[in-house]
C-alpha distance (Angstrom), angle and dihedral (degrees) to the residues before:
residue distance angle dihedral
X1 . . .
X2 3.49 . .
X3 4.13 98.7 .
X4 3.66 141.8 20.6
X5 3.96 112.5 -152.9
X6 4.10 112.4 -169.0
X7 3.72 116.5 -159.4
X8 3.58 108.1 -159.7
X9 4.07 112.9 -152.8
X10 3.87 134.8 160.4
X11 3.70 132.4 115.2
X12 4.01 126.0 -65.2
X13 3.59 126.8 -70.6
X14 4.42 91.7 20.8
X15 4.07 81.7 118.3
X16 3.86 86.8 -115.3
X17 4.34 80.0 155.3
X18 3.73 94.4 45.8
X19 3.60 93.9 50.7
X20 3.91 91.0 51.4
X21 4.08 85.1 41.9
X22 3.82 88.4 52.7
X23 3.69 91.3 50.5
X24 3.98 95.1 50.7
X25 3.94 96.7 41.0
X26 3.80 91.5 33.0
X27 3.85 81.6 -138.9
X28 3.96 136.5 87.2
X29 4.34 105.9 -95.4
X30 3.44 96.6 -131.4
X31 4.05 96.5 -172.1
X32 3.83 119.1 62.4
X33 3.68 124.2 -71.2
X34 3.88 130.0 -154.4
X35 3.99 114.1 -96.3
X36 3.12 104.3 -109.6
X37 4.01 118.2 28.0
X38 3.73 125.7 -134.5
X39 4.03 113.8 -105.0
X40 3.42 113.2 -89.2
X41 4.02 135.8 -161.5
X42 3.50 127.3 -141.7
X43 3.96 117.3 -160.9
X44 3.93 128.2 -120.1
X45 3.95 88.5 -111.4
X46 4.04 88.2 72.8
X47 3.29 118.0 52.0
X48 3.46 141.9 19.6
X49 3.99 129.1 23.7
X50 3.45 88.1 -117.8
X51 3.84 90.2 67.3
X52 4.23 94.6 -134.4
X53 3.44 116.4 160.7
X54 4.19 119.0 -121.8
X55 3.42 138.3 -141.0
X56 3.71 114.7 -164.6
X57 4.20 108.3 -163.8
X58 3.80 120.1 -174.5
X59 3.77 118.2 -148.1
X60 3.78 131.9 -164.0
X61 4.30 119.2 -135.8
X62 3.67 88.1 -144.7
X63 3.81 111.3 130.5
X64 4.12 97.7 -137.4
X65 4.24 80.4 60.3
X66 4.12 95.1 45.1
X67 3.62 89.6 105.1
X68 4.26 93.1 55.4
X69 3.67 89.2 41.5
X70 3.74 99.6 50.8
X71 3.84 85.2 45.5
X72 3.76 94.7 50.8
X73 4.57 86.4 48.5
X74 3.75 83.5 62.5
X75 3.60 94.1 45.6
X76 3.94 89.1 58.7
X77 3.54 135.5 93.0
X78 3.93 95.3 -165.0
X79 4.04 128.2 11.4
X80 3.77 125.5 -137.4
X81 3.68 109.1 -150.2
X82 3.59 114.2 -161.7
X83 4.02 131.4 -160.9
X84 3.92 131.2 165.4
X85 4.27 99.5 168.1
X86 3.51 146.5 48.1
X87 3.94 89.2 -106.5
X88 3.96 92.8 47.6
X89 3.45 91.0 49.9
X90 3.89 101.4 49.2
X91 3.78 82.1 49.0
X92 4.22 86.5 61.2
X93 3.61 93.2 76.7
X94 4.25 101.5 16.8
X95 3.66 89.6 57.9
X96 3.76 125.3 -11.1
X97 4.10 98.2 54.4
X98 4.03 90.5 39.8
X99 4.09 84.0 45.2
X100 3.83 99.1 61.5
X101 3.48 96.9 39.0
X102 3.83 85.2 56.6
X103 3.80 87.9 56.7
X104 3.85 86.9 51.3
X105 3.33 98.6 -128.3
X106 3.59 121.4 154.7
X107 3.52 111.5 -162.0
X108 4.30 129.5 121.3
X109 4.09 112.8 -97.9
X110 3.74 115.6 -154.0
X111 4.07 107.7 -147.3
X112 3.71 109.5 -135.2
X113 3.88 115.0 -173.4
X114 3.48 108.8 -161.4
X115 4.27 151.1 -163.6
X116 4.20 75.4 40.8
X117 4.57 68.4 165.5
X118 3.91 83.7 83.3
X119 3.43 97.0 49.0
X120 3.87 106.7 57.4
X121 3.46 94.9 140.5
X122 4.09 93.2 63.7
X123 3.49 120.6 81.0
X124 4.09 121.3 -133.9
X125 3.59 90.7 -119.0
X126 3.96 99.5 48.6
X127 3.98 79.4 52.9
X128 3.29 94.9 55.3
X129 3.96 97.6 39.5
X130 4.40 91.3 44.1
X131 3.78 98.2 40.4
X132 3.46 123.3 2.6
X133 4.36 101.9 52.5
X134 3.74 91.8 48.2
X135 3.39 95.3 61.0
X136 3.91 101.6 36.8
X137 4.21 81.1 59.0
X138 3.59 87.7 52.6
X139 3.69 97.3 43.4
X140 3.83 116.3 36.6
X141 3.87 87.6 -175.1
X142 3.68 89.2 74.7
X143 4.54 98.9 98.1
X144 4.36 88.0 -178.4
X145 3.98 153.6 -28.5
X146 3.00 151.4 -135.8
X147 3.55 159.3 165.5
X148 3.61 131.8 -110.9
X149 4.06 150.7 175.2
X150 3.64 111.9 -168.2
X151 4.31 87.2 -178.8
X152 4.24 80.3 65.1
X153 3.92 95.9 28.3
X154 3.62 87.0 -120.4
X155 4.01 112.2 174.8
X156 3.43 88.1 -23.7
X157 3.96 94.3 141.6
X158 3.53 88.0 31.6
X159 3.96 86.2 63.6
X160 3.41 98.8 60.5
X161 3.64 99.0 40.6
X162 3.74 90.7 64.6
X163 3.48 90.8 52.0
X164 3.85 89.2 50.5
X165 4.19 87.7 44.3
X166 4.11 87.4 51.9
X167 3.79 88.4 63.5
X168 3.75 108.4 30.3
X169 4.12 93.1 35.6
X170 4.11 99.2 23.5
X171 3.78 106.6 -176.6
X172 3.99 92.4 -155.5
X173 3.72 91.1 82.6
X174 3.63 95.2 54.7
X175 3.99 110.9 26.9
X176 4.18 127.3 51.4
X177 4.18 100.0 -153.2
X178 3.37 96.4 -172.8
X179 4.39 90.7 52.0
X180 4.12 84.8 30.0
X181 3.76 91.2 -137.1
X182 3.57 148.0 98.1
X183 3.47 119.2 -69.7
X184 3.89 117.3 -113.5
X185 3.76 94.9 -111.0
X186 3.64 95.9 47.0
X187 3.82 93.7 50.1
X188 3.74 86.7 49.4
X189 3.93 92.8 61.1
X190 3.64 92.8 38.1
X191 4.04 84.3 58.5
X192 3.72 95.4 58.5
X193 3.85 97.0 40.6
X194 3.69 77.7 53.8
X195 3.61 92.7 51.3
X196 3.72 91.7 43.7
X197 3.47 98.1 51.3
X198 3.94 94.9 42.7
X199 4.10 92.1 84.9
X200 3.52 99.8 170.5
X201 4.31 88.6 52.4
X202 3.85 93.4 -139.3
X203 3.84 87.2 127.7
X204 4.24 96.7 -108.9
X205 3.95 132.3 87.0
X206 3.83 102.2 -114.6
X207 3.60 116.8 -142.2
X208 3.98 80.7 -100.6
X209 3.57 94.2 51.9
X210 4.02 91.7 54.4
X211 3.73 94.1 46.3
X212 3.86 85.9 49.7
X213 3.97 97.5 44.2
X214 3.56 94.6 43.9
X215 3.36 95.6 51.8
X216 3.60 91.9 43.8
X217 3.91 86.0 64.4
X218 3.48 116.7 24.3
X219 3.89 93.7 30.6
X220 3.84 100.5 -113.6
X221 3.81 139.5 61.5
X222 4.23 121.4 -111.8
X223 3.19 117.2 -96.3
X224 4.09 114.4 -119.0
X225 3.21 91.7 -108.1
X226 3.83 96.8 51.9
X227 3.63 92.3 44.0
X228 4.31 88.3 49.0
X229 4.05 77.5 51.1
X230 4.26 96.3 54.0
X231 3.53 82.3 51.1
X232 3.47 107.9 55.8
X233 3.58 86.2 39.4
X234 3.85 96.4 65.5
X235 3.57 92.9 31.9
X236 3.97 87.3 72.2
X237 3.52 90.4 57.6
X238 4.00 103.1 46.0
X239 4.14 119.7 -15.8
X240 4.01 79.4 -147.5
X241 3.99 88.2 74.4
X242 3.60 86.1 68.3
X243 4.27 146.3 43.9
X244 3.47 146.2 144.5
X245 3.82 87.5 -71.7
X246 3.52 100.5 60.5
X247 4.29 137.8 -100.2
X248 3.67 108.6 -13.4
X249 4.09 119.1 -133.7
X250 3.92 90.3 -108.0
X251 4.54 90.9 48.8
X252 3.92 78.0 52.3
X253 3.37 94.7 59.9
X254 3.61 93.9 38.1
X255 3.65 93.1 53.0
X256 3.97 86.3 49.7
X257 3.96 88.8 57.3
X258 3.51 93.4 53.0
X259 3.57 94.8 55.9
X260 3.86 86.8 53.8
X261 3.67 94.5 42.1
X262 4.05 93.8 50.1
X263 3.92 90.2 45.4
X264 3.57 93.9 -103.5
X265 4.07 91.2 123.5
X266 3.88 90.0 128.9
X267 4.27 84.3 71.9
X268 4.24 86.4 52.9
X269 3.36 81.5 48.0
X270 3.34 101.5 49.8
X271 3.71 96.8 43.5
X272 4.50 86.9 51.5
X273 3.75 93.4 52.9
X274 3.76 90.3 50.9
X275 3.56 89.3 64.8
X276 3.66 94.4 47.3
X277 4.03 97.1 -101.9
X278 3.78 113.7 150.2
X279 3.99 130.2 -135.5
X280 3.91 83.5 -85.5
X281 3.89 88.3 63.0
X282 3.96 83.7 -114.2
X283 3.87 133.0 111.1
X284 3.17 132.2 -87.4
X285 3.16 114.6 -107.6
X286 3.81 98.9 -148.8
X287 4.27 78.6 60.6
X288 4.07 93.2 53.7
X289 3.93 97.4 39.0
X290 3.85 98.0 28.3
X291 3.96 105.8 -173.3
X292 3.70 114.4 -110.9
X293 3.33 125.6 -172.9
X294 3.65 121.1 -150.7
X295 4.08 113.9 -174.6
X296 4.05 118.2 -136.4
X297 3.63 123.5 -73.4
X298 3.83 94.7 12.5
X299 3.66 128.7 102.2
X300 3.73 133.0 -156.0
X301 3.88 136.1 -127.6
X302 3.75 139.7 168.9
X303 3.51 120.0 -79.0
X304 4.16 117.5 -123.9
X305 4.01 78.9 -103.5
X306 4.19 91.8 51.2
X307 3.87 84.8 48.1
X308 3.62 88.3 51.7
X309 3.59 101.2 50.3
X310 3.72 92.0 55.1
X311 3.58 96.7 42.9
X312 4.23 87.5 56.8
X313 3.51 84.2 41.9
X314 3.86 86.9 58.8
X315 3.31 96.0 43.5
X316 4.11 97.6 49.3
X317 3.33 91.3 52.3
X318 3.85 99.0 48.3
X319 3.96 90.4 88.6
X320 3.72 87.3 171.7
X321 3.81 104.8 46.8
X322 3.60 94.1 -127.9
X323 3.86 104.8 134.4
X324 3.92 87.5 -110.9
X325 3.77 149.1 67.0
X326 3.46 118.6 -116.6
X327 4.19 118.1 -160.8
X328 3.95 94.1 -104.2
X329 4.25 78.3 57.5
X330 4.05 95.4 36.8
X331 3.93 80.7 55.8
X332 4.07 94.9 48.6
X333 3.95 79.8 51.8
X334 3.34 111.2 54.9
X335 4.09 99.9 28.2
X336 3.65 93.2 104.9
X337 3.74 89.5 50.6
X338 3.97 127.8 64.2
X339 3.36 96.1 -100.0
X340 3.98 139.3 -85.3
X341 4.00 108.2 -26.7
X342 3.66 102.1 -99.5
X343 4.47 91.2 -115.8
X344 3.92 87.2 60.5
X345 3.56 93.7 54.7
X346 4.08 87.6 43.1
X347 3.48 87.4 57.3
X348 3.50 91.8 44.4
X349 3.86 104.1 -108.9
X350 3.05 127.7 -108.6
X351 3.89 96.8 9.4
X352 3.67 79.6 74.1
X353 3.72 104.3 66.8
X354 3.95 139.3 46.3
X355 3.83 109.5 -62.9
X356 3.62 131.0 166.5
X357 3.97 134.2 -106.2
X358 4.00 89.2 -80.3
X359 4.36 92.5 55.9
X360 3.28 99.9 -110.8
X361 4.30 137.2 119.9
X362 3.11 115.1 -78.7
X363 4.37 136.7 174.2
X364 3.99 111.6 -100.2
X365 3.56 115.4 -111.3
X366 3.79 103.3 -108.2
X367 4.16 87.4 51.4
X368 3.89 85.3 74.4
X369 4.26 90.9 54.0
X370 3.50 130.5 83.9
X371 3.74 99.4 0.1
X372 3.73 113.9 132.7
């Protein structure tokens, strides 16, 4: 994601420019500002960790400039919507919402109600509960809110950031709101960065295995407090997500849905693209075909550390000591992969390679010697 362009829409006088001025000036404008503002661009050195670069474009509801703000929708990668009245906010779902999906657009639209100055005597959470959840259930398009004064530069950068977190960390590929759970691809990947991660293979994330993952993505261990925290977290939900052995595969994925259910889908996000998944919660493919040059007349082989990968490989998944892998443990192998490569399974795998007296997979001799 090299760019995040904002189209701010919503009706006249919902201080869509003052917000936009607030952000800039990092200030209230107290004197009077044009209509509608020029577009502005903020650099990758403010803003998100992803270091995008944003383009903020104002837009006017005015039917003589329909034509420049329809144009300017389908520019966008995420839509600000903002409301400040009981009229502007009926007009959310009786026009705005039914508007862009005219337009066909599908891009996430972060609901922003704002001069929250004028109404002191309603709480954030009433807000949220009266206005804001109705029409999120009506309109699945809708990635966030939330509420805003740009008179007290209240959540102004906040604002902004979520639309910047709908596009770079979009919660549609990962969370169903309307089933309020993971979606099927995103549990899938979660599975086999479970599996990954679980190095032992007893099927739980010792405390080990946490220290070493988190680090792995977020560049430093839990503290043993935090860790005691995850815990008692999941263990209010189901005592099965956690034992003496550590964070079972299904408390991983319930600690995953959490994130996405608090609005913390950035940290799922964070923990996918470690593993090389893309924004479509797949692979890359660069990651499962990697290209590898060899130069002419040469040849390749494993290296004493490629033989002993594979041989500890072997030997973790040999659950029952018996010199060979048996399908149930040729399964446990390749789950984190995408399967058999198809020219094993044309030369009907494993009948094609060494196995021992009892038919199943087993290492060659020589991958046993010399490996130290």
């Amino acid at each position: 994601m090299a760019s995040v362009r904002i189209c701010v829409c919503g009706d006249e006088a919902t201080g869509k420019s003052s917000l936009i001025t607030s952000l800039v000036k990092d200030v209230f404008v107290t004197t009077k500002i044009q209509p509608t503002l020029p577009q502005i661009t903020i650099p990758p050195s403010i803003g998100t960790p992803e270091n995008v670069t944003t383009t903020i474009v104002d837009t006017s509801p005015r039917p003589h400039e329909r034509s420049n703000l329809n144009k300017e929708i389908r520019k966008c990668n995420v839509i600000l919507l903002v409301y400040s009245d009981n009229y502007s906010y009926e007009r959310v779902a009786l026009f705005w919402m039914p508007h862009f999906r005219s337009l066909g657009v599908n891009v996430p639209v972060v609901l922003c109600a704002n001069k929250s100055d004028q109404k002191n005597d309603t709480s954030t959470n009433q807000v949220v509960e009266d206005e804001m959840l109705p029409v999120m259930a009506e309109f699945k398009e809708i990635d966030s809110c939330i509420r805003t004064s740009a008179r007290e530069h209240h959540n102004i950068n906040e604002v902004f950031f979520l639309c910047q977190k709908a596009v770079t960390d979009p919660v549609a590929p990962l969370f169903d709101s309307k089933e309020s759970n993971l979606k099927p691809a995103c549990i899938s990947a979660l599975r086999r960065i479970f599996h990954l991660c679980d190095r032992d293979q007893d099927g739980y994330l010792s405390d080990k295995e946490i220290h070493d993952f988190q680090t792995m993505c977020f560049g430093k261990p839990l503290s043993d407090l935090d860790l005691s925290n995850v815990k008692s977290s999941l263990q209010k939900y189901s005592l099965e997500f956690v034992s003496d052995k550590g964070i079972s595969q299904a408390g991983f994925i319930q600690l995953n849905k959490l994130f996405a259910e608090k609005g913390r889908h950035e940290t799922v996000w964070l923990i996918l693209r470690t593993f090389h998944y893309t924004d479509n919660v797949s692979l890359q493919s660069n990651f499962l075909a990697p290209k590898f040059d060899i130069p002419a007349n040469s040849s390749a082989e494993l290296s004493p550390a490629g033989y002993r990968f594979f041989v500890d490989l072997f030997l973790l998944h040999d659950k029952d000591n018996d010199g060979g892998l048996s399908p149930s443990e040729l399964s446990t192998l390749f789950a984190p992969t995408p399967g058999l490569p198809s020219q094993w399974l044309e030369n009907d795998f494993p009948s094609c390679t060494v196995r021992n007296d009892a038919g199943l997979a087993r290492p060659m001799e020589h991958d046993n010697l010399h490996i130290s």
